[in-house]
N, C-alpha and C positions, 0 to 999 in steps of 0.2 A: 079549747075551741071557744069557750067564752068569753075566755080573756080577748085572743084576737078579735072577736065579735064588739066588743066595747071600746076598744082600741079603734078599732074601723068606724065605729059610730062617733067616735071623740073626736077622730080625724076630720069626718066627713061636716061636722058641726062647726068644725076650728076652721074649715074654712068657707065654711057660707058666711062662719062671720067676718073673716076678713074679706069675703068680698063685695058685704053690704057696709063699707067703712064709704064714708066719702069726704071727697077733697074738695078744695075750693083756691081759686085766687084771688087775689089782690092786688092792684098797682098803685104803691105806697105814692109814687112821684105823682101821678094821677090825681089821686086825695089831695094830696097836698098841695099840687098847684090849684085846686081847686076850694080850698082853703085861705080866705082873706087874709085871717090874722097871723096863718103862715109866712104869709108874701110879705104881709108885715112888720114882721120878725126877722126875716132874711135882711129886709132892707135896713132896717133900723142896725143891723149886726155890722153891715156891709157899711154903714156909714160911720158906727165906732172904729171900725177895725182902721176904715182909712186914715181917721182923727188920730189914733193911735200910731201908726205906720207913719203919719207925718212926723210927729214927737221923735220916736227915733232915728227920723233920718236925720233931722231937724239935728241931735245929738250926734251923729255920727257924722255930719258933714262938717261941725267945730271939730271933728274930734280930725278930720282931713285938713281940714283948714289951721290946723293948730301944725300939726305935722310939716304941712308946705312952706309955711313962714321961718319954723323950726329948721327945716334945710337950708332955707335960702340966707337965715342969720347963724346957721352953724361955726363956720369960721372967726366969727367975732365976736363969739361968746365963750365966756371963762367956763370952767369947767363945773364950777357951782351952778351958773346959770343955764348950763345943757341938762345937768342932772335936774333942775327945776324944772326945766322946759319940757324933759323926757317923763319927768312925775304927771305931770299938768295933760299931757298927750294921753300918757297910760289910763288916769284918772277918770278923763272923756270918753274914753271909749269903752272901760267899764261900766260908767254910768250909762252909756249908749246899750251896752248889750246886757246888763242889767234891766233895765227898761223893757229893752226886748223881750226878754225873760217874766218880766212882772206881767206883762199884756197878751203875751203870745206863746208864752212857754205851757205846759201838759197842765198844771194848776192855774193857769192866769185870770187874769179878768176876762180877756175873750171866751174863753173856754165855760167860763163862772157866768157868763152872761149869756150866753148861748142856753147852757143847761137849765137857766129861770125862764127863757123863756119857751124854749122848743118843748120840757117835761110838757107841761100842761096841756099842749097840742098833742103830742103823743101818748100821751095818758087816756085824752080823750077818744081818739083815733081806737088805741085797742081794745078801749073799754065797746065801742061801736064794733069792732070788727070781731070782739070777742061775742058780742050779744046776738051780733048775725048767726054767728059758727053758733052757738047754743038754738037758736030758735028754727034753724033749718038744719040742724043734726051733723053740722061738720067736724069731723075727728081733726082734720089739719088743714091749714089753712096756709099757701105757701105766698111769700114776696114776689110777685112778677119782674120788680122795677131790679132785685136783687141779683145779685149772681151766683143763683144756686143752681145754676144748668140747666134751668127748665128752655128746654129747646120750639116746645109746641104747648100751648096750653088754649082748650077749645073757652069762645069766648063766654061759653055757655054757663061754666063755672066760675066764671070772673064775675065776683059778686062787690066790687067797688063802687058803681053809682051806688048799691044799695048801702053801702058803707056811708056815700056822701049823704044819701038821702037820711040816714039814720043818726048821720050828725048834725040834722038841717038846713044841709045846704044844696040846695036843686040843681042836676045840670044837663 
């Protein structure tokens, strides 16, 4: 009898506390457009990327261009000078998807340039969002902008201006 007696009392404790946990949202996209040096960062990224994307088209359309002449002088070219012509093509368009690869491949520069500069905003961001959830007793705090299935979430617990205000910036 006592055992179930303590058992019952253990139960009945485990779950007041889980239903004194609370939640909270966030809308990350929110923040973030509301964030200067964010917008700033996009753009500055959006303007490398295209500098870059000219460069290898820039590569990839000698590497077209090499090809189209290469057809059109086929027939009267020795066989030395198709095999050079066919090296000089190959060569272009490695250096073309090469390039690619340097700028825009999973390690590249865009990717290496993104990372200096977005950390720092993000860093900042949870370091606020994490100081909200400690100071108002939030056990979790979920991504609204995210696709975690949240279907309804009341705006009551959407605590992002207070995210913005805590990173100072009013809105």
């Amino acid at each position: 009898m006592k055992k179930f007696l303590i058992c019952a009392i253990c139960a009945i404790c485990v779950s007041f506390q889980a239903q004194a946990q609370k939640f909270a949202l966030v809308d990350m996209e929110y923040i973030l457009k509301n964030i200067p040096a964010y917008e700033r960062a996009n753009e500055q990224l959006n303007q490398v990327s295209k500098k870059w994307q000219a460069e290898v088209d820039a590569l990839t359309t000698e590497a077209q261009t090499l090809y189209k002449n290469y057809q059109n002088e086929v027939v009267f070219l020795s066989q030395e000078q198709k095999k050079a012509k066919q090296d000089a093509i190959v060569a272009k368009e490695k250096e073309a998807a090469d390039l690619k690869k340097k700028y825009f491949g999973p390690d590249g520069e865009l990717f290496k340039k993104r990372t200096a500069l977005m950390t720092p905003i993000q860093d900042e961001i949870y370091t606020a969002v994490k100081d909200v959830a400690e100071l108002r007793g939030y056990q979790l705090i979920l991504d609204r902008a995210s696709d975690t299935g949240i279907i309804f979430g009341s705006p009551k617990i959407d605590i992002s201006s207070e995210v913005l205000r805590k990173l100072g910036y009013a809105n």
